[in-house]
MDAnalysis code that builds the backbone (N, CA, C; Angstrom):
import MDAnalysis as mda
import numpy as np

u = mda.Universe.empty(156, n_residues=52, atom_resindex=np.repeat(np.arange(52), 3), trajectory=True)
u.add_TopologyAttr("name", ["N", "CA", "C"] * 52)
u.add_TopologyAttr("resid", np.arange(1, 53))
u.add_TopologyAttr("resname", ["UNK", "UNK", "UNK", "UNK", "UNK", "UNK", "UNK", "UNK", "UNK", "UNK", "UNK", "UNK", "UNK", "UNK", "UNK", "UNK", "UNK", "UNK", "UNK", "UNK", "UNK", "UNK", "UNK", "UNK", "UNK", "UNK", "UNK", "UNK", "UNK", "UNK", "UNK", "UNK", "UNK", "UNK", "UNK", "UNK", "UNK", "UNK", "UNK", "UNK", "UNK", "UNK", "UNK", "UNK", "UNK", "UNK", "UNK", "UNK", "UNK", "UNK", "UNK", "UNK"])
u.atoms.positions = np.array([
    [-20.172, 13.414, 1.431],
    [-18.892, 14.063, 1.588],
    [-18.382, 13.903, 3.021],
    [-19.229, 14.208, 4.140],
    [-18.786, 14.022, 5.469],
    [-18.733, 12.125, 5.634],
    [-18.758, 11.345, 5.077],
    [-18.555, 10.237, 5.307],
    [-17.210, 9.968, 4.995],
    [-16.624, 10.419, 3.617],
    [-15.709, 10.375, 2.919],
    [-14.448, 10.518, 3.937],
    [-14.720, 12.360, 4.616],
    [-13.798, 12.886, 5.721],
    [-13.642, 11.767, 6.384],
    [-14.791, 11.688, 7.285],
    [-14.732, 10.785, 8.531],
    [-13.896, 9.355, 8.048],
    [-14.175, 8.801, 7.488],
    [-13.129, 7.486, 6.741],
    [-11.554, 7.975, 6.471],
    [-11.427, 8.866, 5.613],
    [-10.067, 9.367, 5.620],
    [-9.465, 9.655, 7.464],
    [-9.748, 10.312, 7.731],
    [-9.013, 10.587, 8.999],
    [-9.057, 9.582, 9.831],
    [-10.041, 8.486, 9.988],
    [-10.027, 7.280, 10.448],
    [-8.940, 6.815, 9.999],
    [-8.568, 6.550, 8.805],
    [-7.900, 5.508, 8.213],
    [-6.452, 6.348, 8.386],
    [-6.574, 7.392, 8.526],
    [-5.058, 8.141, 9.150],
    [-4.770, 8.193, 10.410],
    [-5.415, 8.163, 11.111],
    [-5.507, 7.730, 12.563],
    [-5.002, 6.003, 12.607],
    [-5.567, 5.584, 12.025],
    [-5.104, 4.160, 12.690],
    [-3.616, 3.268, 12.091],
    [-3.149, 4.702, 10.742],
    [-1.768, 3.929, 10.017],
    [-1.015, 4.605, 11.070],
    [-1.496, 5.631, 11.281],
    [-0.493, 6.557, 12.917],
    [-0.192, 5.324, 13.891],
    [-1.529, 4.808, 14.318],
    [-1.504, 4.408, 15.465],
    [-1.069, 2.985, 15.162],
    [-1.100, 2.628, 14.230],
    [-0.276, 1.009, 14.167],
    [1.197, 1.073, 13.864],
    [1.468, 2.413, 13.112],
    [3.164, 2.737, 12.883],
    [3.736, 2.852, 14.189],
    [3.368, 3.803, 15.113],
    [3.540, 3.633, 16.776],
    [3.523, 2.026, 17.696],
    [2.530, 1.959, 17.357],
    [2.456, 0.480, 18.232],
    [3.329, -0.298, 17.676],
    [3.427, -0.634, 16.374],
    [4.083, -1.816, 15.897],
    [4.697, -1.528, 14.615],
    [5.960, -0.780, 14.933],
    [6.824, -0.369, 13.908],
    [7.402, -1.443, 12.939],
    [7.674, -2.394, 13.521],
    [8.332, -3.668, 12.627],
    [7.296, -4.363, 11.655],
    [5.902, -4.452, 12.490],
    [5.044, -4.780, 11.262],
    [4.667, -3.677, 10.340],
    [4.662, -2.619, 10.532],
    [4.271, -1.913, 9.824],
    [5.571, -1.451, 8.383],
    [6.779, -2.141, 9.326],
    [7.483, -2.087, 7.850],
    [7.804, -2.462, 7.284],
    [6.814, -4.227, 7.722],
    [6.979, -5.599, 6.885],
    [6.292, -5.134, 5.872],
    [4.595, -4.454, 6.466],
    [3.520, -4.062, 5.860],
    [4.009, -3.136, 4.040],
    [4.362, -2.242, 4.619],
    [4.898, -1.297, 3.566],
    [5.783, -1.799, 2.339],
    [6.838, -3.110, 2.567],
    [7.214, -3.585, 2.415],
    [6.886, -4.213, 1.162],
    [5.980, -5.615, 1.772],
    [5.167, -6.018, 1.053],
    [4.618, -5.608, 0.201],
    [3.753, -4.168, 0.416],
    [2.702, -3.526, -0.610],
    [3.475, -3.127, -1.641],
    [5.023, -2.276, -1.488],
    [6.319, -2.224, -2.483],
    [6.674, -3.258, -2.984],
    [6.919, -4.374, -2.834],
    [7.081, -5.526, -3.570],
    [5.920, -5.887, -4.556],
    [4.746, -5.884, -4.109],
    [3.470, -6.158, -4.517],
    [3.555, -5.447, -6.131],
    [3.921, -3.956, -5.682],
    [3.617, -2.988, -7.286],
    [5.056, -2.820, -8.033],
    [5.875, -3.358, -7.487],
    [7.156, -4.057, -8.056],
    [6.632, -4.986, -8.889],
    [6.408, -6.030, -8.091],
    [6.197, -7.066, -9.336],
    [4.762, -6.996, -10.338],
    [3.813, -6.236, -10.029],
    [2.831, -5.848, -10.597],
    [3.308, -5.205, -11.614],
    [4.163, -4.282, -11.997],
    [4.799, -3.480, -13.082],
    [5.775, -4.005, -13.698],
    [6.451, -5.311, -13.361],
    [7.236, -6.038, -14.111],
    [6.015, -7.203, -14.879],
    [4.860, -7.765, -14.427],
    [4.386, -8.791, -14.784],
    [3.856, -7.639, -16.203],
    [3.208, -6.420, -16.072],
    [2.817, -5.717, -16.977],
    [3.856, -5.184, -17.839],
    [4.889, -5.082, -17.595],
    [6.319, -4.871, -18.221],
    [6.235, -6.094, -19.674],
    [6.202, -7.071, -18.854],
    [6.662, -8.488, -19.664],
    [5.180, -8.602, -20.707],
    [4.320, -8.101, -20.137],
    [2.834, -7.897, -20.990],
    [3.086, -7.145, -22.313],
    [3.530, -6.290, -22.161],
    [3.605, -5.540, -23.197],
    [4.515, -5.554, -24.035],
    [5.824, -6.261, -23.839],
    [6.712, -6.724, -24.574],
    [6.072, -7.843, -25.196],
    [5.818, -8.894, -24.865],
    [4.925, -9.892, -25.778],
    [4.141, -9.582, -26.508],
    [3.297, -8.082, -26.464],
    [2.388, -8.226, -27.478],
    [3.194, -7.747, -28.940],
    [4.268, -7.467, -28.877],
    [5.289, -7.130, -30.252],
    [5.855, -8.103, -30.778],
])
């Protein structure tokens, strides 16, 4: 369980600290990952229409 913490707040610490440092990548970053489950939910979209 204390590993779990320690990783979470790490990993919140450093989206802090890269949103600060480097705002533009970070909102290529975000970006991307939105596009990513965009088209992830259209490719599964089109999945499930084919199986009818």
């Amino acid at each position: 369980m204390q590993v779990k913490k320690v990783l979470s707040w790490g990993g919140l610490g450093f989206a802090a600290y890269y949103l600060l440092a480097r705002p533009t990548d970070a909102a290529t970053t975000v970006k991307g990952t939105f596009d990513s489950v965009v088209n992830a939910a259209d490719s599964l979209a089109q999945f499930v229409n084919h199986l009818t």
